[in-house]
N, C-alpha and C positions, 0 to 999 in steps of 0.2 A: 263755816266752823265745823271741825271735824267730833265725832262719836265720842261723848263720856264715856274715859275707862272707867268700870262698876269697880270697886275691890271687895273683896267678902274674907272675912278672920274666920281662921277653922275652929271650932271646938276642940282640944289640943283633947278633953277625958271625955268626950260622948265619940271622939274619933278613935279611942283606944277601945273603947269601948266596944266597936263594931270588932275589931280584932282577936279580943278576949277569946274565943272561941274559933277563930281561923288558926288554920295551921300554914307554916310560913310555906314559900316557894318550894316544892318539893321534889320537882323536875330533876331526873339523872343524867341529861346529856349534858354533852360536855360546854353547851354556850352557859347554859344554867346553872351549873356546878361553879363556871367562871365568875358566874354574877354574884353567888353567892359568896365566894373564897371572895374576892374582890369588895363586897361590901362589907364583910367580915372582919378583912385583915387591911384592909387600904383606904378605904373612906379616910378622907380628911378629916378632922377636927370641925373643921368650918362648914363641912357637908352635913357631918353629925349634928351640928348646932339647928343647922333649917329644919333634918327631918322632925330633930327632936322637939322644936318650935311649932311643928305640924300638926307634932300630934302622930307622926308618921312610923314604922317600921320599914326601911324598903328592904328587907328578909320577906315582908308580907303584901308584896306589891301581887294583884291579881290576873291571872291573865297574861303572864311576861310571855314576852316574842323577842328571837334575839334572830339579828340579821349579819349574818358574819359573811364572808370579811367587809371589811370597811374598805374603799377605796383612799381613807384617807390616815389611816391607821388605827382607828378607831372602831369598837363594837357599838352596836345601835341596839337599844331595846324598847320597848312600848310594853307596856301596859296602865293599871286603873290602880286608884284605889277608893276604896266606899268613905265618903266624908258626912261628917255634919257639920253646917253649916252655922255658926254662932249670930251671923248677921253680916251688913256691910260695913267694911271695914273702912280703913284708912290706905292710902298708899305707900307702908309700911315696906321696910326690906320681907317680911312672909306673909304678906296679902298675896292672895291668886285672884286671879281675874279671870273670866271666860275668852279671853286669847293667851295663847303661848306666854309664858313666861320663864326667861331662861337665868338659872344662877349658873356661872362659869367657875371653877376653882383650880384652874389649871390643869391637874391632873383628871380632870374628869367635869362633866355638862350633865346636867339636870333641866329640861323644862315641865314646864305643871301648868295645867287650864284645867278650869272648873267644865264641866259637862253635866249633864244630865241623863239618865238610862232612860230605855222605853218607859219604863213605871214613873218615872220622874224623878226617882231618888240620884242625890248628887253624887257623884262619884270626880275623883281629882283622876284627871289623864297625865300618865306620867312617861317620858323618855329619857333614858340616857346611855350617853356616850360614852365609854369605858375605853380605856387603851386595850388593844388587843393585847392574849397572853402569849408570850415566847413559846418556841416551841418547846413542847413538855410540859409547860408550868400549868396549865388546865386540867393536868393529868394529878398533879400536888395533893399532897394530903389535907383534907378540909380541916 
């Protein structure tokens, strides 16, 4: 018999909470300026709905690393963000688990796993998959 998946519900206001006081993604190059115009003005509706279910800002993701180009048309990025953890959940559409878990929305991939830092505090691992910008359009007014 194979590994119970664990699931854990975030604190949607002790996760805002650790926020209150960050300031969002601030990076000038141009993969980061993407991610930002791109979460700003093209986030789906149904993307909006998870982060905001999260507890999430991803304007305030920690850490971001963008890996350009994609060989599949696709930008990649990784980073973290610092969570609190409400307890175990349910196997809920926004329960994270401590393996990969990936929402698809067509236009763009999200996965998230629960991790924890040297200090032990939780922190959600986060990736996604953005279409790459046309040439120019990373260059766009934010």
């Amino acid at each position: 018999m194979g590994k119970m998946t664990e699931f854990f519900a975030l604190d949607r206001e002790g996760t805002r909470e650790l926020d209150r006081n960050e300031e969002p993604v601030s990076c000038q190059c141009p993969d980061c300026r993407w991610y930002r115009r791109w979460m700003e003005q093209r986030l789906p509706r149904e993307a909006q709905a998870l982060f905001e279910a999260l507890g999430l800002d991803p304007l305030r993701c920690r850490e971001l690393w963008a890996y350009f180009p994609g060989d599949n048309g696709w930008s990649h990025y990784s980073g973290y963000f610092p969570v609190v953890i409400r307890g175990t959940g349910e196997p809920g559409r926004h329960a994270v688990t401590r393996d990969w878990r990936e929402w698809d929305f067509g236009s763009c991939r999200f996965r998230l796993r629960l991790e924890d830092t040297v200090g032990g505090e939780p922190v959600l691992g986060f990736e996604a998959d953005l279409p790459e910008p046309e040439t120019g359009e990373e260059e766009g007014a934010e």
